[in-house]
Structures are given as structure tokens and as C-alpha cells.
N, C-alpha and C positions, 0 to 999 in steps of 0.2 A: 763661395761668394758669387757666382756667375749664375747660381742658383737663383739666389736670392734676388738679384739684379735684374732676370729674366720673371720674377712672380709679380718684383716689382712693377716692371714694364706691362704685364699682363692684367696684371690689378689693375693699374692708371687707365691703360685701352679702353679697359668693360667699365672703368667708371665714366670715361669720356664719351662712352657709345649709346649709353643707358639715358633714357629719357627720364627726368629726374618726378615725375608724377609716377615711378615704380617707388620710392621713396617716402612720395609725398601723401600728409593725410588731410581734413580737409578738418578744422577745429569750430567749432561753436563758438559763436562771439561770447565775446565776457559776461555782457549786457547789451540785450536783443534791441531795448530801446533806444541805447545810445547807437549802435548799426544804423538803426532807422533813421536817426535825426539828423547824421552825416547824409545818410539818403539824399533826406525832405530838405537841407538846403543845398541838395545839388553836388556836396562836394565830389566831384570823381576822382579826384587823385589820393583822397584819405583812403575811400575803397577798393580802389584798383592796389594801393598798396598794402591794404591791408587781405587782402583778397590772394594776394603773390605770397605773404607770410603764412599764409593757409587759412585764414578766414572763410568757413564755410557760409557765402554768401545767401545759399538756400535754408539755412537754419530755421526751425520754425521755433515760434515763442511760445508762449506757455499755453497757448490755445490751438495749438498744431498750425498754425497763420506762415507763413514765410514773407517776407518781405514785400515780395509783388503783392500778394494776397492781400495785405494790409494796407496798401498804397490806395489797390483797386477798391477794397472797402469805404474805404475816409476819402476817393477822390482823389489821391494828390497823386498830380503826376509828374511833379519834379521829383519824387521820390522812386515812381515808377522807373521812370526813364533813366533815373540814374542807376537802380539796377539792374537793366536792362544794357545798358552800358559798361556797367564792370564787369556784363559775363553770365549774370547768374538765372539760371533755367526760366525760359521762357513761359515754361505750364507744368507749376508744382502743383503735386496732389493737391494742394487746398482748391487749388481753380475750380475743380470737380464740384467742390463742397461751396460756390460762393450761385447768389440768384443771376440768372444765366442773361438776363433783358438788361441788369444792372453792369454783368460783365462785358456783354455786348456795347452796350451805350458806352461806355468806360472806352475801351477800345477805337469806337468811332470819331472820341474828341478829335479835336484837328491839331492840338501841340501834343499830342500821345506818340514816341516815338515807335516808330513797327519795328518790331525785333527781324522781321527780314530785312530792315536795311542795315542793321549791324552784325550778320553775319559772326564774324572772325574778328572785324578791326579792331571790337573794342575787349576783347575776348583778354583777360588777364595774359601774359606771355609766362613763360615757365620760366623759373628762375636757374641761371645757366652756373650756380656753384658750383657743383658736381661737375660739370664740364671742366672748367677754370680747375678743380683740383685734380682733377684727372689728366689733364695737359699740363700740370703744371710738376705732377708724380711721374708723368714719363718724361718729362727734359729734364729731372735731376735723376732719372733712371739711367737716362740714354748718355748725362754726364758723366756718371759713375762708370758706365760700360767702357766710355773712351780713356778714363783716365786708369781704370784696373789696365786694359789692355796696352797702352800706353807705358803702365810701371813694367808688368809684368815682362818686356822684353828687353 
């Protein structure tokens, strides 16, 4: 039993210590256009949390396009900026493939947010489950240890 108690306690540690993006995979929206339209009217909090449930926010649509790509194309830059704020890569391969005067100009608007100024802040946060079950597997570990040894004498 003191066995088992001890693999427990050792289990719960490495699941408490492990950064939970060794778990986590990054999924294709359902439908790329409905992604987009949360975008375009700005919503950040539908994408930031869909984005935490693995929403992979660089997904490209059915024309290799990713999000930003498609913003920069059509102009919009409430849609830009909004994901550019949930996180999601600054220069997808599409950039390469978009007219470089038209990207440039895009870039220069004056409400186009600059992805150096959001660094990290708006960077999605990892989601701390794995944590929570791993501290939560070694306080009924470290319970069990006191109350075996507790019986036991």
C-alpha cells in the first residue's frame, strides 16, 4: 500500500510540474468562416477562449489563407487586430504569398495594432487543469499516507 501511495504522490508531482502544452494539441476550427466573423466583429473573449480550448487560431482555410492573411487581404482590421490579440502568429506563411506594397500599406494604417506591442499580454494563458489535478492527487496522496501511518501503529 505505501507503494502505491508513493507512485501516487509521484504521479500527481510530474503532473503538477509538467507544462500542460506537452499535452496539448492545437485543433482546426469547425468552420474557418464562423473563426473569422468572431474576428471581424472584434470579439476577443469568444477567441481567447476558444483559443485556451485549442483552437488552432493559425488554421488556414481552404485556400492555404490563415486569419491575419485574410483580414490583410479584405482590409479589415478589426479582425486583424483581434488576432493579433488572441495570440496568433504574427507572419503565417501566407504573408509570403500576399502583394508586398499592399501588405506594407495594410500595416502602416494608423488603427492597425503592432504586434510588438502585444508581445505576451494578450498571449492566450495555458490552461492550469493538469496543475489543479496534480495538487489535487497529491493532497489526497499525502492524506492517505497520514492516515495508513496513523492506523498502522
Amino acid at each position: 500500500m505505501r507503494r502505491f501511495v508513493s507512485s501516487v504522490v509521484c504521479v500527481s508531482m510530474l503532473l503538477s510540474s509538467l507544462p500542460v502544452n506537452v499535452w496539448a494539441r492545437k485543433l482546426p476550427p469547425a468552420d474557418f468562416g464562423q473563426m473569422y466573423s468572431v474576428a471581424a466583429r472584434g470579439d476577443l473573449g469568444a477567441l481567447l477562449a476558444a483559443s485556451e480550448r485549442g483552437l488552432d487560431l493559425d488554421a488556414p482555410n481552404s485556400s492555404g489563407d490563415s486569419g491575419i492573411c485574410v483580414a490583410i487581404k479584405h482590409g479589415d482590421i478589426m479582425a486583424y487586430n483581434t488576432f493579433i490579440k488572441a495570440g496568433a502568429s504574427v507572419h503565417p506563411m501566407c504573408v509570403n504569398y500576399l502583394d508586398r506594397r499592399r501588405y506594407e500599406s495594410f500595416l502602416a494604417m494608423p488603427n492597425v495594432v503592432k504586434y510588438s506591442d502585444y508581445p505576451t499580454s494578450f498571449v492566450p494563458r495555458e490552461n492550469y487543469d493538469y496543475y489543479i489535478v496534480g495538487a489535487v492527487g497529491a493532497l489526497v496522496a499525502g492524506i492517505a499516507w497520514v492516515v495508513m501511518n496513523a492506523t498502522s501503529q
